[in-house]
N, C-alpha and C positions, 0 to 999 in steps of 0.2 A: 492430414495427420499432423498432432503437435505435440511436443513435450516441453517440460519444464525444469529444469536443475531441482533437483529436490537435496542433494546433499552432497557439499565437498569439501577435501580435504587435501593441505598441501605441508610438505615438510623435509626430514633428512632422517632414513633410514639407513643401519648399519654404522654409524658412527663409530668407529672404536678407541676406546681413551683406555689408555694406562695413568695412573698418577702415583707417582711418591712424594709421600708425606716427612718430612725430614726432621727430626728431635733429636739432636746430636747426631749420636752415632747408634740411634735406632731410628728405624722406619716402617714405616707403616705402608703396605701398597692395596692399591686396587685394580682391577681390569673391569671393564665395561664395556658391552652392547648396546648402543643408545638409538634409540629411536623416539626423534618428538616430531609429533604431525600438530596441524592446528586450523581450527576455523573460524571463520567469521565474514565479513563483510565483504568477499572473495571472487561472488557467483561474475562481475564482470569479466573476471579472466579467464573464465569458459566460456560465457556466451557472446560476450564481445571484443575477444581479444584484448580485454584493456588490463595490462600488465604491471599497472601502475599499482594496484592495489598488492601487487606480492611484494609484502616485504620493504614497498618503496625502493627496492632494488634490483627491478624488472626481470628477469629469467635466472637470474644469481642468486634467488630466494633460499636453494638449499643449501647454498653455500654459507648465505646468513645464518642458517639455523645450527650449520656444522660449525662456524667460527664460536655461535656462542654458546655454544655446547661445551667447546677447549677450554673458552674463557672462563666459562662460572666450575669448568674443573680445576682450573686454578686458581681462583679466587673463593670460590665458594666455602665456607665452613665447615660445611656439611659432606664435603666428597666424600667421606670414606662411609659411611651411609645410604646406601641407595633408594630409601624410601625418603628420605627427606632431601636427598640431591637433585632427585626428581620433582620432588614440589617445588624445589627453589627453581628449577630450570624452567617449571610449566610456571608458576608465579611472577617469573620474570616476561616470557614470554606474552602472558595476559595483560602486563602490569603496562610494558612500555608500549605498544602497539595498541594504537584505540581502533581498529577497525580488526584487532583479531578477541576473539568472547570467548575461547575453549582452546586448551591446553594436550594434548596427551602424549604422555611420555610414557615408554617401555624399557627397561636396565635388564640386559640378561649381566648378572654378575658370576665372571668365574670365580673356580676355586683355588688360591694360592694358600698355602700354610708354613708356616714358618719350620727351619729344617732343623732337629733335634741335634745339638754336637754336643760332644764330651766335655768335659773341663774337670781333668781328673775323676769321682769318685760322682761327680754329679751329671746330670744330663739337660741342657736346659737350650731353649728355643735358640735360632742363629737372631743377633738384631738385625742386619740386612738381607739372607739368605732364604729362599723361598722355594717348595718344591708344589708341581702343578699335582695333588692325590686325588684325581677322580677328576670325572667329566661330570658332574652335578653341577648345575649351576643357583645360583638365587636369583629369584624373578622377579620386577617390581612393573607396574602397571598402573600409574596414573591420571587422573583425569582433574585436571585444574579449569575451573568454569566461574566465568566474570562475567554470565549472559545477564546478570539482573543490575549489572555496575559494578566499576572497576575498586566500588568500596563494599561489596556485600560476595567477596570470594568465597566458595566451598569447594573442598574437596573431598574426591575419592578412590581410594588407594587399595588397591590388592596388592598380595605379594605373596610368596613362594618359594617352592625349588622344580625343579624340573631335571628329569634325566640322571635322578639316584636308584641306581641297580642294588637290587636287594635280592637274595635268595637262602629259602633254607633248606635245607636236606630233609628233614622229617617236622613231624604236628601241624601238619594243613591235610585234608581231607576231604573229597564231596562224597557224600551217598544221601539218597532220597530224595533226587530230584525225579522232574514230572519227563515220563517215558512218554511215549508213542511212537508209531512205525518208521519213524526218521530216526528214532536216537538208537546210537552205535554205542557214544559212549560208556565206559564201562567203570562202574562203582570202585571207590579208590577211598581204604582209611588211610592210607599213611601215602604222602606225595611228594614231590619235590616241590617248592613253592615259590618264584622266582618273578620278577616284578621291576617295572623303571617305571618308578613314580614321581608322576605329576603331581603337586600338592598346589591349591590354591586358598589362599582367605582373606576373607575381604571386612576391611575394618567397616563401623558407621560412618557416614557422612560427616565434616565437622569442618570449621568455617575456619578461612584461613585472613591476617592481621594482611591489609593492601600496604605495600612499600610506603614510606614517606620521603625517602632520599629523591633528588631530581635524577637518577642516573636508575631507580626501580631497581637497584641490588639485595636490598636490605629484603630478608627475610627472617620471619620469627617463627619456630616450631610449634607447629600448632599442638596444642593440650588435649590430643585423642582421646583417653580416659578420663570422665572429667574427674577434678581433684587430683590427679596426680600426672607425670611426664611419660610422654609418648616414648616406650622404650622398645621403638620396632626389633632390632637386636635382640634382645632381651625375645618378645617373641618369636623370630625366627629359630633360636636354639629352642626355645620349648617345644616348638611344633616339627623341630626336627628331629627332636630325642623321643618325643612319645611317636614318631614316624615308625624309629627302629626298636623303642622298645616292645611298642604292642605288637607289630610283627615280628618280632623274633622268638616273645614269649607267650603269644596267644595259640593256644590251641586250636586253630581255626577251622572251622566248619564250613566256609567257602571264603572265597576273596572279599565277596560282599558284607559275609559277617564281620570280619577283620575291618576292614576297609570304616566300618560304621564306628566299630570302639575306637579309631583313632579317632575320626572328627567328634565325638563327642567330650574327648577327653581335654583336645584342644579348644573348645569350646568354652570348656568349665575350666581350662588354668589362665583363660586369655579374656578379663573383661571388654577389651574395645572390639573383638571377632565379634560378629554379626553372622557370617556364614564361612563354611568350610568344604569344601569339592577337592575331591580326590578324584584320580583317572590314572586307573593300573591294566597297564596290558599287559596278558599271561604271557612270558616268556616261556615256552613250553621246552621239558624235558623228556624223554620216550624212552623209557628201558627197549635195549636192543633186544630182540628176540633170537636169544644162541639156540634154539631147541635143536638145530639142525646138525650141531653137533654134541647132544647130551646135555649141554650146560643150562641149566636154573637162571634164568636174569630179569623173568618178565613180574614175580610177585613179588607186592611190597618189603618184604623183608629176605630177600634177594640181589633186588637188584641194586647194581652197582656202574654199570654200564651203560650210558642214556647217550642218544640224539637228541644235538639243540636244535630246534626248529623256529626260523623265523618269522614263517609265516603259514597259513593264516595262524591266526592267533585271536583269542577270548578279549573281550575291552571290557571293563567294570569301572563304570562313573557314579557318584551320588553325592549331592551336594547336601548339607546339615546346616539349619540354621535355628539360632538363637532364641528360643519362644519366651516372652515376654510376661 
């Protein structure tokens, strides 16, 4: 019996960086989840113990990747960006090391917001002050690849949110689905409709400019739409707002139907989106059932009184893409 390494990967997971950005006496902060793994010219340090290929810095490899992970946080331009802090990080990575050909980096960015104070008659954001509102995070997910030469870069970039709780109390409804001697469940016009949404989308492919400095820091934003600037921001809020707008205001017919008129919408407001996948697990509500002492709580316009249920629970996934 024989095998053969068909595929590997080495790097530094869980990194976590804070950084403040400082312009007087405002600032700007970020937090970050960093994860960059990387491949390339690697397989002897499985199959032969030859440790010389990680990193050049023999078993210290993920410490390499964690120092320069801090480093291009404070050096880098681009930190308070996580779709393009990430390219720089994976660009760098490809850029100075000739025996690594592939890049990938993952950013969970939390959420900090600046903390509303008084100032007399007005109300206006803290400059330093920051309050943590919600466990949503923004998700970025890169893949920087120099398999064809370290001057013919491309990348590709998804990005997201993950772990935004949404619910609403009525206009979400299933009835008419397909019965047979298993199904229990019981037809429902008006529901509680409650959701922690995964959002993922994923821009085209698009070529990134190879450093020319000797030190491979220099990186230039690649031009995702062509003709005009890659304003992944600028997308993130769009595809956050029609998240909660179509669910809040759709009349929904099931989670799937809902679930579809957002990606289509993000679709049509986002020319560099290529594809969009969504992943909503029902967090289920259950009107309590008082019967046992008189009380009405189990029919839709009744009840008021619910068990939250963790588990099991419904998954609805579906990905939408771009047709040409």
């Amino acid at each position: 019996m024989s095998c053969a390494l068909s595929h590997a990967l080495y790097g530094k997971d869980k990194v976590r960086v804070f950084r403040v950005v400082r312009e007087g006496g405002f600032h700007n902060v970020v937090e970050y989840n960093v994860r960059a793994l990387m491949e390339g010219d690697i397989e002897t340090s499985y199959t032969q113990a030859d440790n010389s290929v990680v990193m050049f810095t023999r078993l210290t490899t993920t410490y390499t990747v964690k120092n320069i992970t801090y480093f291009l946080a404070k050096v880098s331009p681009h930190v308070l960006n996580p779709e393009r802090f990430a390219l720089h990080l994976g660009t760098f990575l490809v850029s100075k090391y000739k025996h690594i050909h592939k890049a990938f980096v993952d950013i969970e960015m939390l959420k900090w917001s600046r903390i509303p104070v008084s100032e007399g008659s007005d109300v206006k954001p803290h400059p330093f002050s920051f309050v943590r509102d919600g466990e949503e995070k923004r998700i970025v997910s890169v893949e920087v690849d120099a398999s064809n030469g370290k001057d013919k870069i491309t990348g590709l970039v998804k990005a997201g949110i993950k772990d935004l709780l949404v619910l609403k109390s009525s206009g979400s409804a299933f009835t008419n689905f397909w019965r047979d001697e298993y199904t229990t469940l019981v037809e429902v016009d008006d529901r509680i409709f409650s959701t922690s949404v995964d959002l993922e989308y994923t821009y085209a492919p698009f070529s990134i400019a190879s450093p020319t400095d000797e030190k491979k820091l220099e990186f230039v934003v690649p031009g995702v739409v062509k003709g005009g600037v890659w304003d992944s921001d600028g997308v993130f809020e769009r595809a956050r707002n029609v998240t909660l707008q179509v669910f809040a205001t759709d009349d929904s017919a099931s989670v799937q139907a809902t679930l579809y008129k957002m990606e289509q919408q993000i679709i049509a407001e986002n020319d560099g989106v290529d594809h969009v996948k969504y992943t909503l697990p029902n967090k289920h509500y259950v009107p309590v059932d008082m019967s046992y002492i008189g009380i009405g709580n189990t029919k839709p316009t009744e009840a008021e009184v619910f068990i939250p249920l963790a588990a099991p629970s419904g998954l609805i996934s579906a990905t939408a893409s771009r047709t040409k």
